[in-house]
KEVEX-796631 format. One record per atom (N, C-alpha, C): y, z, x. Coordinates in pm, whole numbers, padded with zeros to 5 digits, always signed. Atoms other than C-alpha are relative to their C-alpha. Last residue first. Example, Ala and Ser with C-alpha at 12.3 -4.5 7.8 and 13.67 -1.06 7.14 Angstrom:
# KEVEX-796631
-00119-00006-00082-00106+00714+01367+00109+00073-00077-00119+00000+00089-00450+00780+01230+00120+00000+00090
END
This chain:
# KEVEX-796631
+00080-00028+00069-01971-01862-04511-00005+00068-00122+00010-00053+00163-01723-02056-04338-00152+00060-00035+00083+00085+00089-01707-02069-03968+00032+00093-00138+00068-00081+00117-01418-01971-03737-00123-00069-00024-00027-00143+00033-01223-02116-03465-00110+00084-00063-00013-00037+00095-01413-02436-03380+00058+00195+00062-00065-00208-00036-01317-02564-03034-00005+00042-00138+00067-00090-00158-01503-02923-03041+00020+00133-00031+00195+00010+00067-01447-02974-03460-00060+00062+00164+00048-00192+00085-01047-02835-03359-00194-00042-00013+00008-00135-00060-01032-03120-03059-00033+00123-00071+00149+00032-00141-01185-03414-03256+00014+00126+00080+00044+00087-00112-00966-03319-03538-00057-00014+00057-00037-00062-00175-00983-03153-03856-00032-00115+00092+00108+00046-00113-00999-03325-04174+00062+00079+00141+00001+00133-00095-00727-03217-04424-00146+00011+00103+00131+00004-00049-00715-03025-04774-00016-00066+00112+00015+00114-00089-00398-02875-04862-00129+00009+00048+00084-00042-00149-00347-02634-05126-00045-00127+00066+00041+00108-00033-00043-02614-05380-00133+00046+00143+00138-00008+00039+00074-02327-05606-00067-00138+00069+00104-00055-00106+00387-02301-05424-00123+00032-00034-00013-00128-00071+00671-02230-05678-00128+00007+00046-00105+00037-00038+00718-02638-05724+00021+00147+00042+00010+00097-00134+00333-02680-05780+00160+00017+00054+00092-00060-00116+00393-02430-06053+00003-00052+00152-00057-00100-00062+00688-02523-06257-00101+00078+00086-00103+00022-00076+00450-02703-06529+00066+00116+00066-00136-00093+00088+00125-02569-06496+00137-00077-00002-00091+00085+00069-00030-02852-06288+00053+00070-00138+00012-00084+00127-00178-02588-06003+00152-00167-00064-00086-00096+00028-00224-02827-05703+00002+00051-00119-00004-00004+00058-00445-03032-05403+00123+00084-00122-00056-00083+00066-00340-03218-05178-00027+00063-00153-00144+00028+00075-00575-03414-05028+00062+00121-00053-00182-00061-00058-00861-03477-04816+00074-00027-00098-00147+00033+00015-01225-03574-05003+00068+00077+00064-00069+00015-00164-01576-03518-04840+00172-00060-00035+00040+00088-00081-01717-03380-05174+00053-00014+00148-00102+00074-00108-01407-03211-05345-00127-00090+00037+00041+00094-00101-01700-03027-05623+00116-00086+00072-00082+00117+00006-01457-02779-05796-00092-00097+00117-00003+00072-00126-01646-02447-05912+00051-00142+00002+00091+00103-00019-01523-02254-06162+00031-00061+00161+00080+00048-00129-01392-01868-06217-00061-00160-00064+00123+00049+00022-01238-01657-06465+00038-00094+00082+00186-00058-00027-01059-01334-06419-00099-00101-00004+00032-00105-00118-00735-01452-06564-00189+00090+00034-00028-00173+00028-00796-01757-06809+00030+00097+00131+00039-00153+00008-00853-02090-06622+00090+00129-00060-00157-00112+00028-00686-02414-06741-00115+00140-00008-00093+00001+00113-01001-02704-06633+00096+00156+00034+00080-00145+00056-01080-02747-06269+00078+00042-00197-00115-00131+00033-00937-03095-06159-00096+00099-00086+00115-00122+00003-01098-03414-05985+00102+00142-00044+00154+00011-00019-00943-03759-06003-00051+00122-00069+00035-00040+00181-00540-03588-06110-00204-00066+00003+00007+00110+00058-00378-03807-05806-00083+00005-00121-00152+00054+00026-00259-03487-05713-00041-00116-00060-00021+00075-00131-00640-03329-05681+00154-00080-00091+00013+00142+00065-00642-03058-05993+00071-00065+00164-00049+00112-00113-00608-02681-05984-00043-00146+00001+00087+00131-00014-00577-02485-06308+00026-00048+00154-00007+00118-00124-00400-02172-06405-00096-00120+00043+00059+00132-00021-00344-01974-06704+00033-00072+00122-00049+00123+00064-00101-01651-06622-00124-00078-00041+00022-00016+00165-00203-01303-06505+00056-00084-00074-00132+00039+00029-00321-01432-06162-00005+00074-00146-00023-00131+00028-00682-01378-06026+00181+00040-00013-00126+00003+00020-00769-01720-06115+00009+00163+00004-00021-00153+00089-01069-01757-05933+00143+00018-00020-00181+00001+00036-01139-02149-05775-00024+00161-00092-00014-00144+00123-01481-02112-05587+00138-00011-00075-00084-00132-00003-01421-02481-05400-00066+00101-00129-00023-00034+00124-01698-02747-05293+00082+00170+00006-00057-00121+00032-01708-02930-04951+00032+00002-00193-00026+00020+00119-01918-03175-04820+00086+00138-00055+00054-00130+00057-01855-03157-04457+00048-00048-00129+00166+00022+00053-01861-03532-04299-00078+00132-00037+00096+00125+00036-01592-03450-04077-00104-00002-00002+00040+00153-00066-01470-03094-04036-00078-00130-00042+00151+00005+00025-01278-02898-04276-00029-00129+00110-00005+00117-00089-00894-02775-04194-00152-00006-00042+00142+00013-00127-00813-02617-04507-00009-00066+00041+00050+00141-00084-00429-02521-04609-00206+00034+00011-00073+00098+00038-00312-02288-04878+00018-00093+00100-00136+00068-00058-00557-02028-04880+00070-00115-00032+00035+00004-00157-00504-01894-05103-00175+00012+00021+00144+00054-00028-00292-02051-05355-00026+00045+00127+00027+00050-00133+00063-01918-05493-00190-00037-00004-00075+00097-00057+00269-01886-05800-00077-00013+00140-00113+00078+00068+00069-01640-06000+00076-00035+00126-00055-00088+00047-00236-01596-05808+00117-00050-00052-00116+00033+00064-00503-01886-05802+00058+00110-00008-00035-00101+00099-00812-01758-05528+00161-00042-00008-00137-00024+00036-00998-02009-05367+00051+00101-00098-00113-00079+00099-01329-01927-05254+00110-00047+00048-00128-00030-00004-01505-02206-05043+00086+00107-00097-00062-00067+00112-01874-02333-05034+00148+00049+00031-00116-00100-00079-01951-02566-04710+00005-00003-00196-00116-00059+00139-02205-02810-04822+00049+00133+00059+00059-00027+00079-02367-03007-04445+00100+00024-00140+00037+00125+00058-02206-02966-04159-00037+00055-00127+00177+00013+00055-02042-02692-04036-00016-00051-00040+00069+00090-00091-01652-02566-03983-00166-00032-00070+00146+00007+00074-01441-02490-04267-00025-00085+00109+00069+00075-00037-01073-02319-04116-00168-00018-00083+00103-00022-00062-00854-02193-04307-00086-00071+00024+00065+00103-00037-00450-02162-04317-00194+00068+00003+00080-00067-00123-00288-01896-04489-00053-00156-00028+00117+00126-00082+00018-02039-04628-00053+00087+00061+00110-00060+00021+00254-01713-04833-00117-00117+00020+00153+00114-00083+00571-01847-04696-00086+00094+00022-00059+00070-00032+00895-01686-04838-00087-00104+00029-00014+00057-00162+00744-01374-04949+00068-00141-00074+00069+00114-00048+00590-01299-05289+00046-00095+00098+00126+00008-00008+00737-00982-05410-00105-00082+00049+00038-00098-00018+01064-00936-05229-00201-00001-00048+00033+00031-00145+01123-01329-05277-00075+00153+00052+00172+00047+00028+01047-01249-05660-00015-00009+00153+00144-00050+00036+01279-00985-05651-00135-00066+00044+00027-00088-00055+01575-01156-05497-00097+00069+00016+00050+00090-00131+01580-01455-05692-00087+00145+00127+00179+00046+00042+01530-01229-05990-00003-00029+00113+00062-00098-00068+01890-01001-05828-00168-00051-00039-00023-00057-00104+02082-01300-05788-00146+00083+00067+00064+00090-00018+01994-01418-06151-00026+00002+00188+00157-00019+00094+02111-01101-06271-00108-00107+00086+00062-00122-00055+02439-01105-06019-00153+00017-00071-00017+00067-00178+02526-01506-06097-00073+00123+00030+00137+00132-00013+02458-01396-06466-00003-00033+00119+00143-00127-00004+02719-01082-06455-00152-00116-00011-00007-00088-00127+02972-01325-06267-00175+00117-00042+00086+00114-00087+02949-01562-06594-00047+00095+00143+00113-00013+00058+03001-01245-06857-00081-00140+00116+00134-00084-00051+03280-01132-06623-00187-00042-00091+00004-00060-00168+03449-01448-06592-00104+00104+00001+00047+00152-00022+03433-01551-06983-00052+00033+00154+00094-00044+00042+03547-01162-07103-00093-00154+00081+00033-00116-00061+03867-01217-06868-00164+00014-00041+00019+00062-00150+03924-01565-07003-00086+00076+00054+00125+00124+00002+03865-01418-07334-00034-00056+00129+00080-00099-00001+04106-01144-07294-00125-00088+00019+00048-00054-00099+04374-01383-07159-00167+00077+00032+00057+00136-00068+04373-01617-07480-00092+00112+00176+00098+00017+00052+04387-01264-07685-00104-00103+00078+00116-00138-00083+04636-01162-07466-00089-00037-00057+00047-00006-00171+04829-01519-07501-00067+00123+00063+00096+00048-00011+04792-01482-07862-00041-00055+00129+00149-00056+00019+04926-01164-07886-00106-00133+00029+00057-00103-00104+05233-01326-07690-00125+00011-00070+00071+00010-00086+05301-01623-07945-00029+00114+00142+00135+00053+00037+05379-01478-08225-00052-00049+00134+00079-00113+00042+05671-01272-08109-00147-00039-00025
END
């Protein structure tokens, strides 16, 4: 007699255990879901900086992404970035090896990031940023893109 209620009680729990894990698999389901809905899969625009000399650059920080998020710049362009956090978080960008980094922008506010003639990766060091795609790549173009420029910066 005693022991049944406590095998419904054991059951009920199981039961309550299952659906309260199942309703987290579906919640967490439906963020993943969302955020891919709002911010794509692969938000990389590539851009080109042709021209000697100081090449200026807007970047613009949004929450979880950088754009753009490659530049090809040609050799022996000094280059300096606009960084604008138009995000509603704090954001920062900073060369990976941490050298050169923009301090923790507010939303709406703005500095400039002298690079010089450096390549590298740069990235938001929020934690959990750089890992949802706050990263921007800096590389040298080649002998064929500096011949065949696409674009120019201005």
């Amino acid at each position: 007699m005693n022991s049944r209620p406590r095998r419904t009680r054991r059951r009920r729990f199981v039961i309550a255990g299952v659906a309260v894990a199942a309703g987290a698999v579906l919640i967490g389901s439906a963020v993943v879901g969302l955020f891919i809905a709002v911010y794509g899969l692969d938000t990389n625009v590539s851009k080109r900086v042709s021209g000697h000399g100081t090449q200026v650059v807007r970047i613009a920080l949004t929450d979880f992404d950088v754009t753009p998020g490659t530049l090809v710049v040609d050799r022996g362009t000094h280059l300096v970035l606009n960084v604008v956090n138009e995000g509603d978080e704090v954001h920062d960008l900073a060369l990976e090896d941490g050298r050169l980094r923009t301090r923790m922008l507010e939303p709406g506010e703005s500095q400039r990031l002298d690079l010089g003639l450096v390549a590298g990766r740069l990235l938001c060091t929020v934690p959990l940023h750089k890992s949802l795609g706050m990263t921007l790549d800096v590389r040298a173009a080649t002998a064929a893109e500096q011949r065949h420029p696409v674009a120019t910066n201005r």
